[in-house]
C-alpha positions as CSV (number, residue, x, y, z in Angstrom):
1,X,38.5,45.9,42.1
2,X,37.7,43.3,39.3
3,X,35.1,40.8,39.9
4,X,36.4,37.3,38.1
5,X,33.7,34.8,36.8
6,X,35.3,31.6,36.4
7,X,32.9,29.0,34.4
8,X,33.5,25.5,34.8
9,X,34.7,23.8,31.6
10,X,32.3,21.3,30.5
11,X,33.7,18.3,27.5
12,X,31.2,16.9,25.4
13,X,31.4,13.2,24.8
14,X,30.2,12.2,21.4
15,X,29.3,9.3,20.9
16,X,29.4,7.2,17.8
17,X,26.8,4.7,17.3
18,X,26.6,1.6,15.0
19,X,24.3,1.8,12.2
20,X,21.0,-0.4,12.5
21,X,21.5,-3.1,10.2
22,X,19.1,-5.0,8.3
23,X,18.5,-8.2,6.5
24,X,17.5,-8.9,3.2
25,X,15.2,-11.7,2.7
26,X,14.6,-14.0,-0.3
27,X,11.1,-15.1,-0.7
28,X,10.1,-17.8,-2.3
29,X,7.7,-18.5,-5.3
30,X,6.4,-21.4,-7.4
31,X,7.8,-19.6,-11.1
32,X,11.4,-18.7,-10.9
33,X,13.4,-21.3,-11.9
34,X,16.3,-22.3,-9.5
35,X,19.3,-21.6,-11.8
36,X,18.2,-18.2,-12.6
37,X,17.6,-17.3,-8.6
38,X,20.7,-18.7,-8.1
39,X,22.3,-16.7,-10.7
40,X,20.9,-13.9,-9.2
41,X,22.5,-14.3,-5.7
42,X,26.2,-14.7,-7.3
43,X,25.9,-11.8,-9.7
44,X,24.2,-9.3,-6.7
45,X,25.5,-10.9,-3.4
46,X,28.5,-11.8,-4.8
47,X,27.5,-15.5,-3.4
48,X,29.9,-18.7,-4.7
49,X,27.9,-21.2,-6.9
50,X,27.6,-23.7,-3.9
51,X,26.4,-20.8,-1.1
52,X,24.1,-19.4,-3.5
53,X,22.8,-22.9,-3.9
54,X,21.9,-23.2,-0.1
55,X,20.5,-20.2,0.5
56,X,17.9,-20.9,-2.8
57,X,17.0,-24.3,-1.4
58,X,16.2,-22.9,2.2
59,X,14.1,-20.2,0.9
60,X,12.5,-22.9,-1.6
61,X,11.7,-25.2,1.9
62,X,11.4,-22.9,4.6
63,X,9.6,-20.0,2.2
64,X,11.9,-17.2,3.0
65,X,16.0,-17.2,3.9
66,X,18.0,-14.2,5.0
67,X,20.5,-14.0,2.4
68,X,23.1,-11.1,3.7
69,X,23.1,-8.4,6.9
70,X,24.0,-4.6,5.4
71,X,22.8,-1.3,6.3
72,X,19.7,-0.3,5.8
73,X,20.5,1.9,2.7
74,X,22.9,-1.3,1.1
75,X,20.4,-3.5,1.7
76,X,17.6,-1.7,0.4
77,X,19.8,-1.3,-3.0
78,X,20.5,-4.2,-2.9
79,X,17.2,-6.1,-2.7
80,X,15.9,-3.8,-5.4
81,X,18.4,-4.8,-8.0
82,X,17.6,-8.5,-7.2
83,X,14.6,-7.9,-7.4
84,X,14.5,-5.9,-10.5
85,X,17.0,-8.2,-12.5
86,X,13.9,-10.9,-11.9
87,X,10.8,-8.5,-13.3
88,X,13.2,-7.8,-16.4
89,X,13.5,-11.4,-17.4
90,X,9.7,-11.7,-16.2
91,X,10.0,-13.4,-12.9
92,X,8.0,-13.0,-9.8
93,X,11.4,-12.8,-7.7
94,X,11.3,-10.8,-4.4
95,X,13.9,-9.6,-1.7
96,X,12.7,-7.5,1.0
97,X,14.4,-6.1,3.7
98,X,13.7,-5.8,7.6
99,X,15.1,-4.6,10.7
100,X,17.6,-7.3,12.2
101,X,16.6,-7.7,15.7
């Protein structure tokens, strides 16, 4: 006589999750001229003249503005190469990142 172990059949559920996205911010300072932030936003952001606009002036009144919502990784590259198209004209300009809530 043969003894038969039967083992139940588990599935495993995978499940996909969303990637944590996060924002990059514009900060503000007293030295980089308007035009070239704004130049900044269209050429990186791919922001139209008038948008780009908006976003400058908030971060000019408010200090700081989110200026798009990516993936960490995007926004990360994405803030650096604003940020480093302002130190190589000789700009103080700064994008940062952070966790959107």
């Amino acid at each position: 006589m043969i003894d038969t172990v039967v083992k139940p059949r588990t599935k495993v559920k995978t499940k996909t999750e969303r990637p944590k996205l996060h924002k990059v911010l514009l900060v503000n300072d007293d030295f980089t001229p308007r035009h070239f932030v704004v130049r900044v936003l269209r050429a990186e952001f791919r922001m139209a003249e008038e948008q780009a606009g908006r976003v400058m002036m908030t971060a000019h009144r408010r200090g700081v503005c989110v200026v798009a919502v990516f993936t960490k990784d995007v926004a990360e590259e994405k803030a650096t190469a604003a940020t480093d198209a302002g130190r190589r004209e000789g700009y103080p300009l700064l994008f940062t990142t952070e966790p959107e809530e």
